[in-house]
N, C-alpha and C positions, 0 to 999 in steps of 0.2 A: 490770305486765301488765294495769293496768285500762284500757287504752285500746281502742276508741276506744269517746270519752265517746258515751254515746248517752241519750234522754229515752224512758222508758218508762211508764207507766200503774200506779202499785201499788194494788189494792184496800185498803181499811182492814183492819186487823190491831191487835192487843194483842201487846205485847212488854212482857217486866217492865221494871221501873224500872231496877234495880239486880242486877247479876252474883249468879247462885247462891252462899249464902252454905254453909261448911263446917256450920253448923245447920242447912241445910235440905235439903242432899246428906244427912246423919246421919237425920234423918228417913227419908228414901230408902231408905237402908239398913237401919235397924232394922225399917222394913213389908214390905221385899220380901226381905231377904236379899243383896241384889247387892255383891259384892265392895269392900272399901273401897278408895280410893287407895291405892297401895304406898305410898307414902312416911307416910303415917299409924303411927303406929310403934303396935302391938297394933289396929290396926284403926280407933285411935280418933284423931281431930286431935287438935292442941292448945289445952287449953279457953280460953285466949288470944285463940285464932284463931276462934271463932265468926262472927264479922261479917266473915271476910276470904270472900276469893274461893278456892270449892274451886279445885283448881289440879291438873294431874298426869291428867284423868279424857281417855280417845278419845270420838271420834265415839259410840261404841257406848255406851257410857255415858252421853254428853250425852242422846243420843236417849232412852233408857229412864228416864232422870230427868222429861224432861219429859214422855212420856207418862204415867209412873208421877203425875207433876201434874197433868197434865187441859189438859197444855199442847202444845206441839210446835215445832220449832227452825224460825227463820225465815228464805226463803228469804235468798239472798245484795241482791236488789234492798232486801227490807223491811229487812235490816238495813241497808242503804245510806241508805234514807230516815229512817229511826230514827237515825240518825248525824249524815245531811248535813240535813233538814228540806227542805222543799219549795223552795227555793233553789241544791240541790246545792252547798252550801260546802267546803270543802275538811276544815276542823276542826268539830267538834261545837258549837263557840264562835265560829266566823269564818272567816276567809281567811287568815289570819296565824298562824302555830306562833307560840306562848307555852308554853315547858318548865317554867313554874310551875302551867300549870293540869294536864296529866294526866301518870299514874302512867309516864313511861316515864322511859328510863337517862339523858335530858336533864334531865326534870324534876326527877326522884329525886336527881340528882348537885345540880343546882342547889340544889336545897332544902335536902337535911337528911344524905345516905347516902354514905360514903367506896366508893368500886369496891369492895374487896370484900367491903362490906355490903349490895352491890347486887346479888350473887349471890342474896341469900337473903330478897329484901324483895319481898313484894305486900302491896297496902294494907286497909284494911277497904273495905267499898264506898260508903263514903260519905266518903270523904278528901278526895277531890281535888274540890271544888265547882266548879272553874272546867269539869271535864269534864262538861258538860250539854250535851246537845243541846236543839236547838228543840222537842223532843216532852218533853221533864223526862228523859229515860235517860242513867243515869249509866256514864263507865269507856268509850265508847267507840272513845275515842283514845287511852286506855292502859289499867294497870292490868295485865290479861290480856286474852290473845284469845279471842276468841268463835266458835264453833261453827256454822256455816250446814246447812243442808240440801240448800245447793245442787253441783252436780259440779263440781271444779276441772279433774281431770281423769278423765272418765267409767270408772267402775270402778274407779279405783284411787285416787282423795283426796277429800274434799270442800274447800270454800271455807272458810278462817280468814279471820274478820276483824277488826281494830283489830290493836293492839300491846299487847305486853307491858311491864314492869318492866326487861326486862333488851334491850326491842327499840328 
């Protein structure tokens, strides 16, 4: 449903590097109070899982994270450029899918994870090196998906964007 392709104008923007890590959600939490992910078992991750990607959190959480940072979720364009680079490429890496470079159910199976180890696998956020965009942001062709600010459909969804582990 991204068509049709159309060339817009983005102003400069900061976007982090790397997908919110479960350390830095925890953070979040311990200064505001704001509910942990369900699937955190006693509230707390797995001390493991530090450098992976929080995972499991809505719209309404991404958002209060980032303002809670001093930051704010980037429309659906900036992440597109943060993605594709000033060339609109297709992969964060080129024109050509390679399932060795990011975190999704091609790459993962190629790699290293039988299906139904693939239920339960996201990576730290710095695994997959081949997933770098022209801007250094990592995970935006897999990994997990990312959170926009912008309306998928007005009122009732916003915009996800990349792929997941299991997408």
């Amino acid at each position: 449903k991204e068509q049709p392709k159309r060339t817009i104008y983005v102003k400069a923007f900061y976007i982090d590097k790397y997908e919110v890590t479960n350390a830095q959600y925890q953070e979040f939490i311990d200064a505001t109070g704001h509910p942990a992910p369900v699937h955190w078992e006693g509230g707390a991750y797995d001390p493991h899982k530090a450098n992976y990607p929080v995972i499991k959190v809505n719209w309404l959480d991404a958002k209060a994270y980032a303002k809670w940072a001093g930051k704010r979720l980037p429309t659906e364009e900036e992440w597109e450029k943060a993605a594709r680079g000033d060339d609109g490429r297709a992969y964060p890496w080129g024109n050509k899918f390679s399932p060795e470079n990011a975190g999704t159910a091609e790459g993962i199976l190629y790699i290293i994870l039988s299906p139904r180890d693939l239920l339960r696998y996201a990576a730290p956020v710095d695994e997959f090196k081949g997933d770098k965009s022209p801007y250094g942001v990592y995970d935006m062709a897999g990994n997990v998906m990312e959170w926009t600010d912008s309306w998928y459909e007005r009122g009732k969804s916003k915009v996800i964007k990349g792929a997941a582990w299991v997408h």
